[in-house]
C-alpha positions in Angstrom: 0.0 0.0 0.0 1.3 3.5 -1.0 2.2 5.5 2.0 0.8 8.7 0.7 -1.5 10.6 3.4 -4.7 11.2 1.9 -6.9 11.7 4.7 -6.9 12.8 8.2 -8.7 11.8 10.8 -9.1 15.1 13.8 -6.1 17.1 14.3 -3.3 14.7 13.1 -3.1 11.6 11.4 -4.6 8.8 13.3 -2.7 5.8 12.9 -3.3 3.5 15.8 -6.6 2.5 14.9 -8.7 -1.2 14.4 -7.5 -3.7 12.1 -8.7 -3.3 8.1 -11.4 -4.7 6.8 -12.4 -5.2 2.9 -15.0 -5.3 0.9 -14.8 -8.8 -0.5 -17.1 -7.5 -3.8 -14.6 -4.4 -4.6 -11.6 -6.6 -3.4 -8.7 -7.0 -6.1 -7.3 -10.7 -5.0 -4.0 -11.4 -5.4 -2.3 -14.0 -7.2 -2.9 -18.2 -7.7 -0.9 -21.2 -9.4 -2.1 -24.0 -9.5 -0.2 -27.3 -7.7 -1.3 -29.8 -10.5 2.0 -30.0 -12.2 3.9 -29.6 -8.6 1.9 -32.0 -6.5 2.1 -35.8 -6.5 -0.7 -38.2 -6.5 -1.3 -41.6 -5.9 -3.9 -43.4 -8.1 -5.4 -47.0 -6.1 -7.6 -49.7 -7.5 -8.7 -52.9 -5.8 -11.0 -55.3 -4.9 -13.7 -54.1 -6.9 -17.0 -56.1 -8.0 -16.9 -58.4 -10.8 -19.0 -56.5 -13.3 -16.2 -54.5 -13.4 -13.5 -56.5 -14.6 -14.2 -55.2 -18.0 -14.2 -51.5 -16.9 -11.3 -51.2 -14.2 -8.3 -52.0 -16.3 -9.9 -49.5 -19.1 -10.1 -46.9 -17.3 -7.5 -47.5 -14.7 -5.2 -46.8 -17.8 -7.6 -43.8 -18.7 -7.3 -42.0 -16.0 -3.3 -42.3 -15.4 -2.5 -42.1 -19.4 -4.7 -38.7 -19.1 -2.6 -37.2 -15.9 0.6 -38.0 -17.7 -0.2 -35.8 -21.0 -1.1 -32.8 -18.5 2.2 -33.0 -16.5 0.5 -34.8 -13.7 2.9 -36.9 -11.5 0.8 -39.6 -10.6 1.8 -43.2 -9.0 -0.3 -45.9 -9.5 -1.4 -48.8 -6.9 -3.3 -52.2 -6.9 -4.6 -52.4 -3.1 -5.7 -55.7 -3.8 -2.3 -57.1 -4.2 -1.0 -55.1 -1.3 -1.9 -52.0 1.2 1.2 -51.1 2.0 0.7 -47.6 0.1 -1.8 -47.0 3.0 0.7 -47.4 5.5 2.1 -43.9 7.2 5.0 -43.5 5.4 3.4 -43.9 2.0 0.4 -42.0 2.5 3.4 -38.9 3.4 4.5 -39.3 0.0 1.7 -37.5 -1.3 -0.4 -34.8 -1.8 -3.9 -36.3 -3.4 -5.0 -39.6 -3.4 -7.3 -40.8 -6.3 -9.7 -44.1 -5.2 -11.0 -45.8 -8.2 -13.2 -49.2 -7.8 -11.9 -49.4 -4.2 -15.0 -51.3 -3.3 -16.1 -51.7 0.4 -12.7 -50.6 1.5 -14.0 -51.1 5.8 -14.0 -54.6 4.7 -10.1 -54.9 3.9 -8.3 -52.6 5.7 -8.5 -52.0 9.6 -9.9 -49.4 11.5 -6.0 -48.0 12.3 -5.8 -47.6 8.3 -8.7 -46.0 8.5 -7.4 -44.0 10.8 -4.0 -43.2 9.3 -5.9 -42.0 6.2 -7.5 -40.0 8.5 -4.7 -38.3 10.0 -3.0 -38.2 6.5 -5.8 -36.0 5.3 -6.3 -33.8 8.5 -3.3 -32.8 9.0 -1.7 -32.7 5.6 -4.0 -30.2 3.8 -4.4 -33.0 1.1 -6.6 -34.0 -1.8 -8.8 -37.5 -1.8 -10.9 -38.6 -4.3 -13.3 -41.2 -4.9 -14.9 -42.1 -8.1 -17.4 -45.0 -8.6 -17.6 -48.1 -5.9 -15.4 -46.4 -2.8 -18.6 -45.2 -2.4 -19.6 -47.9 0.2 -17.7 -47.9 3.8 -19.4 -50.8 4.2 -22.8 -50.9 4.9 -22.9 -54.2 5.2 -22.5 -56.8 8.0 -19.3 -58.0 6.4 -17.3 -54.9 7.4 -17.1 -51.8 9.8 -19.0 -48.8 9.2 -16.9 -45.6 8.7 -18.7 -42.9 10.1 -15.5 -40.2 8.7 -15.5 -41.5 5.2 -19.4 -40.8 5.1 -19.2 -37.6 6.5 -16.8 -36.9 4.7 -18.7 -38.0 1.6 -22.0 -35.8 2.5 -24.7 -38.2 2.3 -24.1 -42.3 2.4 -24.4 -44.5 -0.6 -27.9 -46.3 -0.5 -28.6 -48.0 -3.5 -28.6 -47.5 -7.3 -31.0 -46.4 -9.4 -30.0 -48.3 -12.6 -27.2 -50.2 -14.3 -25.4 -50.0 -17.9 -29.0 -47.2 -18.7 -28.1 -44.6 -21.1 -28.7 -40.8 -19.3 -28.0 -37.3 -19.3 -25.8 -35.3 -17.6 -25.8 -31.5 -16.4 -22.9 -28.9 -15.9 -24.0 -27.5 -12.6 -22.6 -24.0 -11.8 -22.2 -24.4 -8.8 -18.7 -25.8 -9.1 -18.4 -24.6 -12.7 -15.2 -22.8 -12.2 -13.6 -24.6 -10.1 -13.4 -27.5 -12.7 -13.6 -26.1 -15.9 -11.4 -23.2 -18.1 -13.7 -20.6 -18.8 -15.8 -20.9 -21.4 -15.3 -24.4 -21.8 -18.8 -25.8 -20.9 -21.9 -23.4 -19.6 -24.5 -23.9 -16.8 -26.9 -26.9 -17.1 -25.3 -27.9 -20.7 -26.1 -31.6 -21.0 -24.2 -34.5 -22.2 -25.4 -38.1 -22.3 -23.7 -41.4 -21.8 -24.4 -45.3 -20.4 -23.2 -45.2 -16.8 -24.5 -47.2 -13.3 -26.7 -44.3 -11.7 -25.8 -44.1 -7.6 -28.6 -43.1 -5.1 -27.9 -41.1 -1.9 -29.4 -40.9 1.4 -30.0 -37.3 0.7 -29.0 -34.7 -1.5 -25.3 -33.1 -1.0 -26.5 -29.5 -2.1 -26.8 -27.1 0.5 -23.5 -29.2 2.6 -21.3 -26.9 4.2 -18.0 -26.7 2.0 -19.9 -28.5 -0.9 -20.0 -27.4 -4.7 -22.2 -29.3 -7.0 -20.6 -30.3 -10.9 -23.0 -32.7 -12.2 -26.8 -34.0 -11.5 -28.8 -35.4 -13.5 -32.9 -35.5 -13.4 -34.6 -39.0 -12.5 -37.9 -37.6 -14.7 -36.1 -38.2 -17.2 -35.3 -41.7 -17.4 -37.7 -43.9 -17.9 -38.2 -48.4 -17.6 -37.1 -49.6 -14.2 -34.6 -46.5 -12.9 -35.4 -46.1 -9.7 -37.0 -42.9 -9.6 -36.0 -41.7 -6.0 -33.9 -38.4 -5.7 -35.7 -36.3 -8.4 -34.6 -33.5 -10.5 -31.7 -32.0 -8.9 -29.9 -35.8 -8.5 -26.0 -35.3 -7.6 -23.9 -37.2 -9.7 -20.1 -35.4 -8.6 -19.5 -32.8 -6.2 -16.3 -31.5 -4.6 -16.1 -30.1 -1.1 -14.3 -28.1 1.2 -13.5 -30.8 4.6 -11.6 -31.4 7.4 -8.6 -29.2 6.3 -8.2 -30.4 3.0 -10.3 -31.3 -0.4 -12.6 -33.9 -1.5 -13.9 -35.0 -5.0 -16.7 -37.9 -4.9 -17.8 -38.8 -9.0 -20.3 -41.7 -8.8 -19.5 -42.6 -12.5 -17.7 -44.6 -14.4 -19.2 -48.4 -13.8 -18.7 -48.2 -18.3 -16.0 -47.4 -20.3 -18.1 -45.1 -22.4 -16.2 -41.9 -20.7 -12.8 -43.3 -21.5 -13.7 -44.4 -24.9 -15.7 -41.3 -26.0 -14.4 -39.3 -29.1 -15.6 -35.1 -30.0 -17.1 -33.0 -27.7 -18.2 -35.6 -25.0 -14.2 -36.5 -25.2 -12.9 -33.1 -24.2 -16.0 -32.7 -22.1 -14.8 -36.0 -19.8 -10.7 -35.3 -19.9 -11.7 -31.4 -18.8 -13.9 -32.7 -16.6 -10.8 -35.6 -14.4 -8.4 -32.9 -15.4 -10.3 -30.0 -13.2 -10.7 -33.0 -10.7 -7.6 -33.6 -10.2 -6.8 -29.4 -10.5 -9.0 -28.8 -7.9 -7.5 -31.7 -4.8 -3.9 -30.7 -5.9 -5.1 -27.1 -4.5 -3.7 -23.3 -5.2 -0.3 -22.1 -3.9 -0.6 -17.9 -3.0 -1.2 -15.7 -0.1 -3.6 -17.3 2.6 -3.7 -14.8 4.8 -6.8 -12.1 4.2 -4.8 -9.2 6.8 -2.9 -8.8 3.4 -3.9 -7.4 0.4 -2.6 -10.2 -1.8 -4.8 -12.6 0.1 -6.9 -14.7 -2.8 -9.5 -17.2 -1.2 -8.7 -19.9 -3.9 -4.9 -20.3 -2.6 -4.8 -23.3 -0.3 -0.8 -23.5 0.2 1.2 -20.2 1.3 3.6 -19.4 -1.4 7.3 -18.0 -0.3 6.9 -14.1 -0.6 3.2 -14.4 -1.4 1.8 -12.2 1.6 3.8 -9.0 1.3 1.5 -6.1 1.5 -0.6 -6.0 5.2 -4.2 -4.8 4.1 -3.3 -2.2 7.3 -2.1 0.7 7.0 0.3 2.8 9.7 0.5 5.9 7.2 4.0 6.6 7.2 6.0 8.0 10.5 3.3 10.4 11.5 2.2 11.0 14.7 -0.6 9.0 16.1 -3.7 9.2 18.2 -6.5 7.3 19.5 -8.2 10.2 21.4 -10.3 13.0 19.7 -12.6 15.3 21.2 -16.4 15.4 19.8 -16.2 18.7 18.7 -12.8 18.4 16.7 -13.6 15.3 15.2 -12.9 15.4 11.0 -11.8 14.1 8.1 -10.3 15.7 5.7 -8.8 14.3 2.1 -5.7 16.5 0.6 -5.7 14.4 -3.1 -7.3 14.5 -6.3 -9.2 11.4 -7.0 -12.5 9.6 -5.7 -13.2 9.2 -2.3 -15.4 8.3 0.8 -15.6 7.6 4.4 -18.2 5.6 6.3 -18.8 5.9 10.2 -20.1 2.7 12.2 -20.9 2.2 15.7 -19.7 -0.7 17.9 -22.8 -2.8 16.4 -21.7 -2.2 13.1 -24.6 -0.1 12.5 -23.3 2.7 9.5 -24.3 6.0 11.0 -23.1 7.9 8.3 -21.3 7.6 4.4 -20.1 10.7 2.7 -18.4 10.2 -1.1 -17.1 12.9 -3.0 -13.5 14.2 -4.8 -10.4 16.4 -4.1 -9.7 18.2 -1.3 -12.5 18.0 0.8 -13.0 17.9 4.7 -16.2 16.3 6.5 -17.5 16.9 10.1 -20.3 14.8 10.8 -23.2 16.6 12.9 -25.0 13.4 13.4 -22.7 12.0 15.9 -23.6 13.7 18.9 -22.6 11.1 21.8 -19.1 10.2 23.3 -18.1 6.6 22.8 -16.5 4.2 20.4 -16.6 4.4 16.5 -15.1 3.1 13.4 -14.0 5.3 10.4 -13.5 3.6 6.9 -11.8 5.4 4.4 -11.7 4.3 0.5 -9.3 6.4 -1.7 -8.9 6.4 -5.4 -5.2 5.1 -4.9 -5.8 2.2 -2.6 -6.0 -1.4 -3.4 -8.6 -2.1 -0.1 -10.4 -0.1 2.6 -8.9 0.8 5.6 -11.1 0.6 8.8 -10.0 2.3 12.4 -11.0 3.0 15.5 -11.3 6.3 16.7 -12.4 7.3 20.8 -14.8 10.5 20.6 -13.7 12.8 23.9 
């Protein structure tokens, strides 16, 4: 921020005041790059049914092949022939986690993997995936139920609607961004293909930390598709948990996704690609006291916070103190301007906007006590907010 004075606040510059505060809608965020070429993910099959022997190894080999042509570094395991990736040590190697046909995991692994996974994703600020079966925890008798993994998930896994059924597909916007370049795809654009339909024990829209990409609209299929979830029927979602990022996508029981050619094609590689994009997370400024802060930026870049969204204007002298009657604040610079008075409750009690050199007194503040002064100048990046005592 520049360290021009263009306003003062009573007699003398006051520069002890609250901390900033910014209007997220005029807010200029600072810079993002994206970890997907940086960050290393694990890709894991195994033990999935046996209506998907056809489909695993297809798109198993989709899935990595795709990563590799977008600069992915991506490790691929078969749990079914060992867990050892799940053990600490492994799980440290990386920074996302991509489950694929991992069918009724609770049933093969312990409750301490479980629980390692757990940790691994806490406290790591990591990426897991699941696309298709990993759906299921298990709810059966055969295994343990894992009350994080649902919870985790949004809703449970109940049942699906139909198997190998030809349906549609809708961009939600939801999540729009986050997945997709812009102007790649628009809101509610529909693409169809043959797929297993999963049912939920409620709909994920609305979950804290949740964005929706696709749903599709159970009206719209017709024969023996169970018809229980309705119009607005999640199909992938991505969310915001536990200190790092989850992706669940309940497609892909077919191969028609990994075999597609034209627009449906670049519609499904844009779609894993974003995926993938959004669990590796954004490297930046995390920290919203500075004005480089940008919300998207999961990872704190070296150098990326450099400019605190307060200011001390310069060397001047300071005050917290002014009487009643002397109270003012004048501007000294050409250029837009304003200044907004709020009480302790946040209430605004006044807002003057204007240009130049102008000074405002404000008439309508009548009683001692508390207030807060924010000033917006033409050469500011952010508002600054203080706290001023009236005498």
């Amino acid at each position: 921020m520049k360290t021009k004075h263009p306003f003062l606040l009573g007699a003398v510059v006051v520069a002890c005041m609250a901390f900033a505060s910014v209007d997220a809608d005029a807010r200029d965020y600072g810079p993002v790059t994206s970890r997907l070429t940086t960050a290393k993910f694990s890709l894991m099959k195994g033990w999935w049914g046996s209506d998907h022997d056809a489909s695993t190894p297809v798109n198993f080999k989709y899935f990595k092949a795709l990563a590799t042509t977008y600069g992915v570094t991506m490790d691929t395991f078969n749990l079914a022939t060992s867990t050892s990736p799940l053990t600490a040590t492994n799980l440290d190697k990386y920074d996302a986690m991509v489950w694929y046909n991992v069918y009724r995991m609770y049933e093969h692994f312990d409750t301490a993997t479980g629980g390692r996974i757990q940790r691994w994703f806490e406290n790591g600020n990591k990426g897991l995936a699941c696309i298709h079966q990993c759906v299921r925890s298990s709810n059966t008798s055969a295994g343990l139920k894992w009350n994080w993994w649902i919870d985790m998930m949004g809703k449970d896994y109940t049942d699906f609607a139909a198997s190998g059924v030809t349906g549609p597909v809708f961009v939600d916007s939801e999540a729009m961004a986050d997945i997709y370049p812009p102007g790649m795809v628009t809101a509610r654009q529909k693409f169809s293909w043959s797929d297993e339909w999963y049912i939920y024990a409620g709909n994920t829209r609305g979950t804290p930390g949740t964005k929706m990409v696709w749903t599709t609209a159970d009206s719209l299929f017709t024969g023996s598709y169970k018809k229980t979830m309705g119009n607005d029927h999640p199909l992938l979602w991505i969310r915001n948990y536990d200190g790092g990022r989850f992706v669940l996508n309940s497609m892909y029981h077919t191969t028609a996704l990994a075999t597609a050619t034209g627009s449906l094609r670049a519609f499904a590689d844009s779609s894993f690609i974003g995926q993938l994009r959004f669990l590796a997370g954004y490297t930046g400024c995390t920290d919203s006291n500075y004005v480089e802060y940008n919300p998207q930026a999961t990872h704190l870049g070296a150098g990326a916070c450099a400019t605190p969204a307060v200011s001390t204007l310069g060397a001047l002298e300071s005050v917290e103190r002014v009487r009643l009657d002397a109270f003012k604040v004048s501007f000294s610079q050409p250029g837009n301007h304003s200044v907004e008075i709020f009480d302790t409750r946040g209430s605004k009690l006044v807002a003057h906007h204007g240009s130049g050199t102008q000074e405002y007194r404000f008439a309508e503040i009548r009683q001692p006590g508390i207030y807060y002064v924010k000033i917006m100048t033409a050469d500011m990046k952010a508002p600054v907010s203080r706290r001023v005592v009236l005498l």
